[in-house]
N, C-alpha and C positions, 0 to 999 in steps of 0.2 A: 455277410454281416456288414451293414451303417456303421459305421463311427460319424459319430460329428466331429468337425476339421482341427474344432480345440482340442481333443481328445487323441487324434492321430497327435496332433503336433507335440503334447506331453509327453505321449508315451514316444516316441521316435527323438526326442530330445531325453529323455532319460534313458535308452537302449546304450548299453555297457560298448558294442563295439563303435558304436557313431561317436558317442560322447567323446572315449578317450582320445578319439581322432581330430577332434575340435570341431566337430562337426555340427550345427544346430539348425532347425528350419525357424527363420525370423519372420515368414508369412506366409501363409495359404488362406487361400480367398474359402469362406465358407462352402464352392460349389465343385468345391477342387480341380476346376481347371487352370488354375497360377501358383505355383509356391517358387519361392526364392528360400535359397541354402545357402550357410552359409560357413565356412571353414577356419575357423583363425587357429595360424602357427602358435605351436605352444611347447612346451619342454617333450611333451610325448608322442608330437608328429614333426618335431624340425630335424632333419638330418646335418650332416657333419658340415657341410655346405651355408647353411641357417636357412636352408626353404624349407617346404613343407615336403614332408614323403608323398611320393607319387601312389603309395596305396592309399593314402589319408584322402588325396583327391581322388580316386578311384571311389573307394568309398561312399563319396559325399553326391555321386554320378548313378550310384549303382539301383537300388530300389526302387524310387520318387516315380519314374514314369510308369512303370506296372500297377502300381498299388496305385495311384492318380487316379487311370483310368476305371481300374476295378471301382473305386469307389463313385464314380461317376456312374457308371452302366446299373450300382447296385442303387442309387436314387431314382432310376428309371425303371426298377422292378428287374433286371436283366442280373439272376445269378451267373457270376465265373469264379475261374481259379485264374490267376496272374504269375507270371513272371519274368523276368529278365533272362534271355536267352543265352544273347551273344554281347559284348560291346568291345567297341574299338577306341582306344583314349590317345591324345596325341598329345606330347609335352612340349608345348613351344618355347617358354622363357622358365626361369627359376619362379616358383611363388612366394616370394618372399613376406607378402605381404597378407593381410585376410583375406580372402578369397570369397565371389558372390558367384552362386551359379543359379541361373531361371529357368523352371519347368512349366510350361504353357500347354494346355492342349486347345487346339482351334475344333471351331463345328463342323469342320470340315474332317478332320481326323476322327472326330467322335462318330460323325456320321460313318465312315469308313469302315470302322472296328465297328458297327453295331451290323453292317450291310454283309462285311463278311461271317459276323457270327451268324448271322442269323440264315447262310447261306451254306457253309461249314460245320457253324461250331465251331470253328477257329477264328484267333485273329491273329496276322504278324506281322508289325510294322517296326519300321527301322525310325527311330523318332533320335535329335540331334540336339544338343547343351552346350555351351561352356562357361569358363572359370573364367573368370574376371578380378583383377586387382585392386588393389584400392584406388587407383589409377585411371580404372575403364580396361585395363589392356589385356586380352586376350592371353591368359597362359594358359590354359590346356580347353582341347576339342574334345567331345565325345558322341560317337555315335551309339544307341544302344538298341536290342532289335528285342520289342515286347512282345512276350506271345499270352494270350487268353484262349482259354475255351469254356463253354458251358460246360454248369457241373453235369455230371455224368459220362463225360467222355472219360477214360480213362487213361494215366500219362503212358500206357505205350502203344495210343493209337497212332496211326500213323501219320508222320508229322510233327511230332510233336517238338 
């Protein structure tokens, strides 16, 4: 299924568990290989601390590059199913502040995930983010490991 990138961006800014998290996407490029997220502290993700909860920024990490790509592969006529596998988040300072995190996919990564599907049926790649302050300064890394397959495959093929 196409969505056009206004249409993701509505509906993912009004999904109940992003939202209450503060979480909102303030740009995705119509081809969806760039979208910027964006997190701001607020009474329902600041902990006792006054930063932002480390699942709020989890979160804000977790979807974007799966469904990214999917939607990229499904403008080139190439049905999948997507998801986020695995991810590793690292907390380096407190976030006390709003938070901007950048999802980019290069042609080179695109190209990658199209060679192995098309090789497979599978793709899985470990693709890398972080949170940034109002500041520029890095408070949390994330690495997240996205796996596609063409539909048909079924999820207890092996692999998966």
């Amino acid at each position: 299924m196409k969505l056009d990138a206004w249409q993701f961006r509505w509906m993912m800014n009004l999904y109940p568990p992003l939202m209450l998290n503060g979480v909102r996407i303030i740009r995705l490029s119509s081809d969806y290989r760039q979208m910027t997220v964006r997190v701001r502290p607020g009474l329902l993700n600041r902990n006792l601390q006054g930063s932002i909860f480390g699942g709020s920024l989890f979160s804000a990490f977790d979807p974007y590059y799966p469904v990214m790509l999917w939607q990229i592969l499904a403008r080139e006529g190439i049905a999948t199913q997507a998801w986020l596998r695995a991810a590793e988040i690292n907390y380096l300072f407190p976030a006390r502040s709003r938070m901007t995190i950048l999802f980019k996919w290069t042609e080179e990564e695109i190209n990658e995930a199209k060679l192995q599907l098309m090789k497979t049926g599978k793709y899985k790649g470990w693709h890398f983010a972080e949170a940034k302050n109002s500041e520029n300064k890095v408070c949390a890394t994330c690495r997240l490991l996205v796996i596609l397959k063409t539909k048909g495959l079924t999820d207890d093929s092996p692999g998966f």
